[in-house]
C-alpha positions in Angstrom: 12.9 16.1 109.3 11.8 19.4 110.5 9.5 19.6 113.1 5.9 19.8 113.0 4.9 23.3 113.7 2.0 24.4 116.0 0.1 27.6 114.8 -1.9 29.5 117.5 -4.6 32.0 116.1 -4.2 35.3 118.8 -7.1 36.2 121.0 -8.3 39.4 119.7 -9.2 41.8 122.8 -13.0 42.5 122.2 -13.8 45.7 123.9 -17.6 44.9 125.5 -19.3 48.0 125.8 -23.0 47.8 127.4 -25.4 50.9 129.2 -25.9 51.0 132.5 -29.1 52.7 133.3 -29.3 55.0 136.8 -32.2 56.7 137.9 -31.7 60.0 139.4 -35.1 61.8 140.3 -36.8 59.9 137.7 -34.5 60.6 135.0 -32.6 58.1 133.1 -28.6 58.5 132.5 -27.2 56.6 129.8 -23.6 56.1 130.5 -21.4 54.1 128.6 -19.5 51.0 130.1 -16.3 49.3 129.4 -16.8 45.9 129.7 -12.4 45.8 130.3 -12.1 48.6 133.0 -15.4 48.8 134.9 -16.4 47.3 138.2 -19.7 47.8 136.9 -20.0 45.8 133.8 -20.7 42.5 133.4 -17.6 40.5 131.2 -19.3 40.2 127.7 -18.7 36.1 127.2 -15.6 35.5 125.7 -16.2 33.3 122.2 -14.6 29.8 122.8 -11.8 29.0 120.7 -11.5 27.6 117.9 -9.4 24.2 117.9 -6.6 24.5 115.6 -5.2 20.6 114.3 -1.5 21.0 114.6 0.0 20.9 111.0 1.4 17.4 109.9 4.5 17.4 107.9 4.0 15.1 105.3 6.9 12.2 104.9 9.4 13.0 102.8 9.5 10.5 99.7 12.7 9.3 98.7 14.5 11.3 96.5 16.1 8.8 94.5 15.7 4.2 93.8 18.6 2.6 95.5 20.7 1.9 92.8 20.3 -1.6 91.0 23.2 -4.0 91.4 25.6 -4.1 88.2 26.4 -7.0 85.7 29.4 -8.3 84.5 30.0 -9.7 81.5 32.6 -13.0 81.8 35.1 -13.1 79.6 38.2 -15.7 78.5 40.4 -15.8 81.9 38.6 -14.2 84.3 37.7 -15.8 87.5 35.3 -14.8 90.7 38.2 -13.9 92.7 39.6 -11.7 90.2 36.0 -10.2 89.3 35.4 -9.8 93.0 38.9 -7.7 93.4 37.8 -5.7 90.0 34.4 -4.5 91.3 35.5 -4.3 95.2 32.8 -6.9 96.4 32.8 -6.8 100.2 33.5 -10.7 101.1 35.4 -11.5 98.3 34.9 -14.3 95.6 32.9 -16.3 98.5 30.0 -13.3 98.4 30.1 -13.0 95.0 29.7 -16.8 94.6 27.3 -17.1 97.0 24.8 -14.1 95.1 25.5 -16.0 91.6 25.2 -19.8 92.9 22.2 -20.1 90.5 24.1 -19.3 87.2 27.5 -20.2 88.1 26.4 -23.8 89.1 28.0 -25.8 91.7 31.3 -25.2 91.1 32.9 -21.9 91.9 36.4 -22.8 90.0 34.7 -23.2 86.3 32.7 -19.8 85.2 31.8 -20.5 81.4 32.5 -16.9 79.1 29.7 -14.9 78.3 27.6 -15.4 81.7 25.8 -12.5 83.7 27.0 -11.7 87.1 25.6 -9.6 89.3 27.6 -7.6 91.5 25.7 -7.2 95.2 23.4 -9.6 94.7 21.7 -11.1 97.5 20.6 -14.3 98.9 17.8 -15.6 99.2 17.4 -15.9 102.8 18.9 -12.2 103.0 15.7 -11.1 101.3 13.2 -13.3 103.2 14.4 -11.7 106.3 14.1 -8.1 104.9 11.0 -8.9 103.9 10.0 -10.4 107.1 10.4 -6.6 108.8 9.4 -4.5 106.4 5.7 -6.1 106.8 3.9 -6.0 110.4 1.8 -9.1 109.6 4.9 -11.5 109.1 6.1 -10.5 112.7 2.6 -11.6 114.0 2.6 -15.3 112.1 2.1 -18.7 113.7 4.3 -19.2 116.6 5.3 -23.0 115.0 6.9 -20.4 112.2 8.7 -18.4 114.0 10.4 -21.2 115.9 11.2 -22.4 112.7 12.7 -19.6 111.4 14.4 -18.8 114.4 16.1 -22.1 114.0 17.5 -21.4 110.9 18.5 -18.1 111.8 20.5 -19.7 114.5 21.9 -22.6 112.3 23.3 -20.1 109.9 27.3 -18.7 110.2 27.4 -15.5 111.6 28.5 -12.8 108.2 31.8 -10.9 108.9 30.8 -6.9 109.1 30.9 -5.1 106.0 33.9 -2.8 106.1 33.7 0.9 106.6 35.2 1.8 103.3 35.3 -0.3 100.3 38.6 -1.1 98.4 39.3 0.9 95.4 39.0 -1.7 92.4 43.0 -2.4 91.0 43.2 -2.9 87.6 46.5 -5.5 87.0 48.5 -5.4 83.9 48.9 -8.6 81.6 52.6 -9.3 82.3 55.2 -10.9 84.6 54.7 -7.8 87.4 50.8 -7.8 87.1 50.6 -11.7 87.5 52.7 -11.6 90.4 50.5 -8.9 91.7 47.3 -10.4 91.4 48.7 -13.5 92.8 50.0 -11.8 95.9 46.3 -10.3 96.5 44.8 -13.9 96.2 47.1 -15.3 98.8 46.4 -12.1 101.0 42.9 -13.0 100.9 43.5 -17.0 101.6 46.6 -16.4 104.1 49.3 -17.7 102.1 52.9 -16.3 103.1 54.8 -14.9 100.1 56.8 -12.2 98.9 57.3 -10.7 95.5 60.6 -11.3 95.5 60.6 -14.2 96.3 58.2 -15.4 94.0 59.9 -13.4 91.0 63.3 -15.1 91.9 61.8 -18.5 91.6 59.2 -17.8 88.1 62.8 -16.3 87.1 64.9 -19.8 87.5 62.2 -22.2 86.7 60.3 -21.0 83.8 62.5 -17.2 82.6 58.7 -15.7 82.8 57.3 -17.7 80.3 53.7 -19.1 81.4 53.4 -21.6 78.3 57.1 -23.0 80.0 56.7 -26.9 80.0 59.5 -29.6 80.8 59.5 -33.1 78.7 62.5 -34.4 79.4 63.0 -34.7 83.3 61.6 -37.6 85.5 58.3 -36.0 85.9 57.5 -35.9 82.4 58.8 -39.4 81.9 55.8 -40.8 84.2 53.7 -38.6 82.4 53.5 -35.6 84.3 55.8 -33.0 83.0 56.1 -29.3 84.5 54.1 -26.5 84.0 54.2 -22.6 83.9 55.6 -19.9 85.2 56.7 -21.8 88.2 56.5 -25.8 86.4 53.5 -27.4 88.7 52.9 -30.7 88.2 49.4 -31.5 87.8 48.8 -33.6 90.8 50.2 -30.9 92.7 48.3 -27.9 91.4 44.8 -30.2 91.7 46.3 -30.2 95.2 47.1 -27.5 96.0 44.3 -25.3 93.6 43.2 -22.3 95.6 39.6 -21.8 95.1 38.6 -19.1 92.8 41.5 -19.5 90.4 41.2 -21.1 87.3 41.8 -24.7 87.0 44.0 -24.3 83.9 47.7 -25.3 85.3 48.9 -22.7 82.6 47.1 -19.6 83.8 49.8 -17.4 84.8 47.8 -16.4 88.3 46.6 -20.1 89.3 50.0 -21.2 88.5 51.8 -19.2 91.1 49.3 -19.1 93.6 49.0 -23.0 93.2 52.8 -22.8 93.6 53.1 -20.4 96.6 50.7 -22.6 98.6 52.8 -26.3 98.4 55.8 -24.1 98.9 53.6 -22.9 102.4 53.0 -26.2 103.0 56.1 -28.1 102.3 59.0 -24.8 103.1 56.8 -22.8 104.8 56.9 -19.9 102.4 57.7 -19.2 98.6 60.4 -17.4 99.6 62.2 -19.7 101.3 62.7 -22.1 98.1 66.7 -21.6 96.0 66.0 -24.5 93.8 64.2 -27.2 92.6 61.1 -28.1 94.9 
């Protein structure tokens, strides 16, 4: 902002000139005086001066709206953790759930095709609180409200800081590689050890790739649970071991493995640690 500037209006030097009148025998001399130089004169009175308001700089306006948040569109597949990756949202499938609670409903794991999300939407008591300092008179409410409020300030978890620089968005191909790939970024986010190598070695013996794969002839499928995927998951042990913000489908090539990765964690303490059937 620049500053405010102060204007001064300069003194101008007023020269007073007056006559001094000296009798000499009865004659009168007019001489001229200098109301500047002379010992004689008498300062003519200076005019006061004038008050001059210091200039205010007006406020600048803002040059532009803060951008509004973006939609998606939900399509066949998708899922909030791998929407949340696509569009970069700080906090993950969590935040992006927790901004969308209202038209995802109450469960995060089943987001219906053709749904709205918004990207950087807020909560509710997010706004309430901005709210609560932009205006002056909600700072000087009841003191029963503040207490209250302070309460539930205190009650809620503490929100990780945003980071400095936002992740580029990675787009993943629809194949063996972009599977694994996505999967890999799902257990990076939920702490799940894994490598691709290890998990390509074991997709390769258990399923050659294929994430329709499905066994009906071993003892699981004779109780009625036969093997699924690209890495053939029962379904008691993907409803198990289901990592939130997957899909729930045992056949989607991402749940699958991630499902996978985290009863290998559990059981062999990594993925990569498993050389045959587990």
């Amino acid at each position: 902002m620049p500053a405010q500037g102060k204007h001064r209006r300069p003194k101008s030097t007023s020269l007073g000139r007056g006559l001094a009148a000296v009798t000499t025998g009865g004659a009168v001399l007019a001489l001229p005086v200098i109301g500047a130089t002379s010992a004689f004169a008498a300062p003519a009175p200076a005019a006061a001066p004038q008050a001059v308001a210091p200039a205010v700089a007006a406020a600048p306006a803002n040059s532009a709206a803060k951008a509004a948040p973006a939609k998606h569109s939900v399509v066949a597949g998708e899922t909030l953790s791998k929407i949340a990756r696509e569009h970069s949202v700080s906090g993950g499938w969590k935040k992006l759930y927790e901004g969308n609670r209202k038209i995802v409903g109450s469960n995060p794991d089943l987001i219906h095709p053709g749904i709205k999300l918004v990207i950087g939407a807020k909560s509710a008591a997010s706004s309430d609180d901005k709210a609560s300092k932009a205006s002056p008179s909600a700072a000087r409410g009841a003191s029963a409200d503040r207490a209250d409020r302070s309460e539930r300030v205190n009650a809620a978890p503490v929100a990780k800081a945003a980071p400095a620089a936002e992740k580029q968005a990675v787009a993943y191909t629809n194949d063996l590689d972009g599977w694994i790939r996505e999967s890999l970024a799902v257990m990076a986010e939920q702490g799940i050890p894994g490598t691709y190598e290890g998990i390509h070695r074991n997709i390769m013996r258990e399923s050659s790739g294929n994430p329709n794969a499905i066994n009906n002839w071993d003892s699981n499928a004779v109780k009625g649970t036969p093997s699924k995927g690209l890495l053939q998951v029962i379904d008691p042990t993907f409803q198990a071991y289901h990592v939130p913000g997957t899909s729930t489908d045992s056949y989607d090539p991402v749940a699958n493995i991630t499902a996978a990765c985290n009863y290998a964690a559990d059981r062999y303490g990594s993925i990569d640690n498993v050389f045959g059937a587990y």
